[in-house]
C-alpha positions in Angstrom: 5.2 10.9 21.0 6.0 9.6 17.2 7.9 12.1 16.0 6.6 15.7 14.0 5.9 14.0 11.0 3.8 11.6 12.2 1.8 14.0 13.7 1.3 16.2 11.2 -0.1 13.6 8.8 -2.2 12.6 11.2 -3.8 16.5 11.6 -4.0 16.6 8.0 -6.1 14.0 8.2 -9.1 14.7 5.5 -12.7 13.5 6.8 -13.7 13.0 2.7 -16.1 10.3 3.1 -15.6 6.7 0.6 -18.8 4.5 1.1 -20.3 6.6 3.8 -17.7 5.1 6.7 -13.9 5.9 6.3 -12.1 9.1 6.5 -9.5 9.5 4.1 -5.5 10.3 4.3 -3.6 12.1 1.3 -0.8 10.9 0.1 1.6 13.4 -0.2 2.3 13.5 -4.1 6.2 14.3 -5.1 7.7 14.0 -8.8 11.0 13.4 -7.0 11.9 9.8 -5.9 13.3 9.5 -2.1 17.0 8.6 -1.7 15.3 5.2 -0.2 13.0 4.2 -3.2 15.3 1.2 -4.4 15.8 0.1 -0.6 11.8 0.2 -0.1 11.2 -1.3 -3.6 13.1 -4.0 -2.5 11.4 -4.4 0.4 8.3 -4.6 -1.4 8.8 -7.2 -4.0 10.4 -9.3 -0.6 6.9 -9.4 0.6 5.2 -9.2 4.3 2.3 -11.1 5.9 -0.6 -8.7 5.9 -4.3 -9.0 6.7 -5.8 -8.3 3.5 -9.7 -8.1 2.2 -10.2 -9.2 -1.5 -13.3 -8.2 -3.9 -14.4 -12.3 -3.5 -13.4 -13.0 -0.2 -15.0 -10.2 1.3 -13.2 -10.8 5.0 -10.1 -9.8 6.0 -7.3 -13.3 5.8 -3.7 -13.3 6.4 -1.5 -13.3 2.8 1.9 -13.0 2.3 1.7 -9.9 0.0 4.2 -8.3 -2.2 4.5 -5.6 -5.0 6.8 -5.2 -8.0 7.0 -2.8 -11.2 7.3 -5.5 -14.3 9.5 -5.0 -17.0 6.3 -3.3 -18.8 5.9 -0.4 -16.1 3.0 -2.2 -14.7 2.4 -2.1 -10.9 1.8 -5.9 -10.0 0.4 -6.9 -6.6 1.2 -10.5 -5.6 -0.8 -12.6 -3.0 0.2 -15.7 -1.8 -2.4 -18.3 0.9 -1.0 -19.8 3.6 -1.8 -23.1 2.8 0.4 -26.1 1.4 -0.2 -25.4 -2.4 0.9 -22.0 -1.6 -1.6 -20.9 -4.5 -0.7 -17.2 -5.4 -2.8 -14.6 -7.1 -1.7 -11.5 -9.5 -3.1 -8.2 -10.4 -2.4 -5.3 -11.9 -2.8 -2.1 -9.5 -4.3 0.9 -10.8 -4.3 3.7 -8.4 -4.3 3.6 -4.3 -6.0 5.7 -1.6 -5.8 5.2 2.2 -8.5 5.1 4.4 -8.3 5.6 8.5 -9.7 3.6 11.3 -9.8 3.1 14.9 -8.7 0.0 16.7 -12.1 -1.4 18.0 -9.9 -3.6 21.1 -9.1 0.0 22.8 -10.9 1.7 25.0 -9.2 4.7 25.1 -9.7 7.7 22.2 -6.0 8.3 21.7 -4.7 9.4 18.3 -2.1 6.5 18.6 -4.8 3.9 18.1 -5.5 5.0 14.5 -5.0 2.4 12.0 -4.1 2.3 8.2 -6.1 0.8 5.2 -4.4 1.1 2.0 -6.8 0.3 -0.7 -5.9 -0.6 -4.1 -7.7 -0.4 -7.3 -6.7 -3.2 -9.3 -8.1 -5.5 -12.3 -9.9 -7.4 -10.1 -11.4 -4.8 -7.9 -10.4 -3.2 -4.4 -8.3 -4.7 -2.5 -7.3 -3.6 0.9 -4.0 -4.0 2.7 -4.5 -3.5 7.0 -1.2 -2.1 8.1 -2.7 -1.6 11.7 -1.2 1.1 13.6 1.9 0.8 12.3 2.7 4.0 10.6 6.4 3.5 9.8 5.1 0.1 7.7 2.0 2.1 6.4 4.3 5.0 5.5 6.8 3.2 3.6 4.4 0.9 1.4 1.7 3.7 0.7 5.0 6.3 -0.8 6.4 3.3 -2.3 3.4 2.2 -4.2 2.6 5.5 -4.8 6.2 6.2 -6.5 5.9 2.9 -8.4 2.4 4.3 -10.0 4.0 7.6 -11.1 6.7 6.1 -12.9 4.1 3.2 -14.5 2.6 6.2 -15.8 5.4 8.4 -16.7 6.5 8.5 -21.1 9.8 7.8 -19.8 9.1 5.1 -17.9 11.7 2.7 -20.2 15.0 5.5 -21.1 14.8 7.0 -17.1 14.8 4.4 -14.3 17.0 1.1 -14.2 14.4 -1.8 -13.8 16.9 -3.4 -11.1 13.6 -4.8 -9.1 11.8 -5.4 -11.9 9.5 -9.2 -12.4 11.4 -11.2 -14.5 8.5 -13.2 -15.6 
């Protein structure tokens, strides 16, 4: 057992339909920022390796992937290969949604094999971000991300919030 949360997310599970395959999860939408915003942001902008599909890859490749709110109240989403040039790519992140899946390697039809794919519309097209079936990882980068889009979009965006993760660059 997860925990009541989890569970209940999980129930509330939409079956809305995005390109005829993946049910949908809402994002629970709050004005409020959590107590652990900063913490998470942080977190964030520290990046993680993830398996994540690109618009011209097409397959799923392991990146390190990390997310900041510039200086201009834009959401950017940074990818770096794992290679020796380390080559990175940037884009600017729009609006996110989160589709469900069921780990193909089990056998079983337990609700704990559900799996997470946070898709992101950015400049470049969708990208999607696998977070597997770990829903306190899922849970903190989809509200994060989520909280970093609401204040890119709020008028107050510069006067309200100390920029104390923001990209430098």
């Amino acid at each position: 057992l997860r925990g009541a949360a989890t569970l209940k997310a999980r129930r509330s599970c939409k079956i809305n339909r995005l390109n005829g395959s993946a049910p949908v999860l809402p994002i629970e939408d709050s004005s409020d920022l959590p107590p652990e915003f900063d913490k998470n942001t942080s977190l964030l902008a520290q990046g993680t390796d993830l398996l994540v599909e690109t618009p011209d890859a097409g397959d799923f490749k392991v990146r390190t992937v990390s997310m900041v709110l510039n200086k201009d109240g834009k959401v950017i989403l940074k990818m770096k290969k794992h290679n020796l040039l380390r080559t990175k790519k940037e884009c600017i992140v729009t609006n996110v949604h989160v589709e469900l899946y069921k780990d193909s390697e089990t056998e079983e039809n337990n609700i704990e094999d559900t799996c997470y794919l946070i898709v992101l519309k950015t400049n470049i097209g969708d990208i999607k971000l696998d977070m597997a079936d770990d829903y306190g990882r899922y849970k903190t980068w989809v509200t994060t991300i989520q909280h970093m889009l609401t204040l890119s979009c709020s008028s107050s965006f510069h006067t309200n919030y100390d920029l104390t993760f923001y990209n430098k660059n």
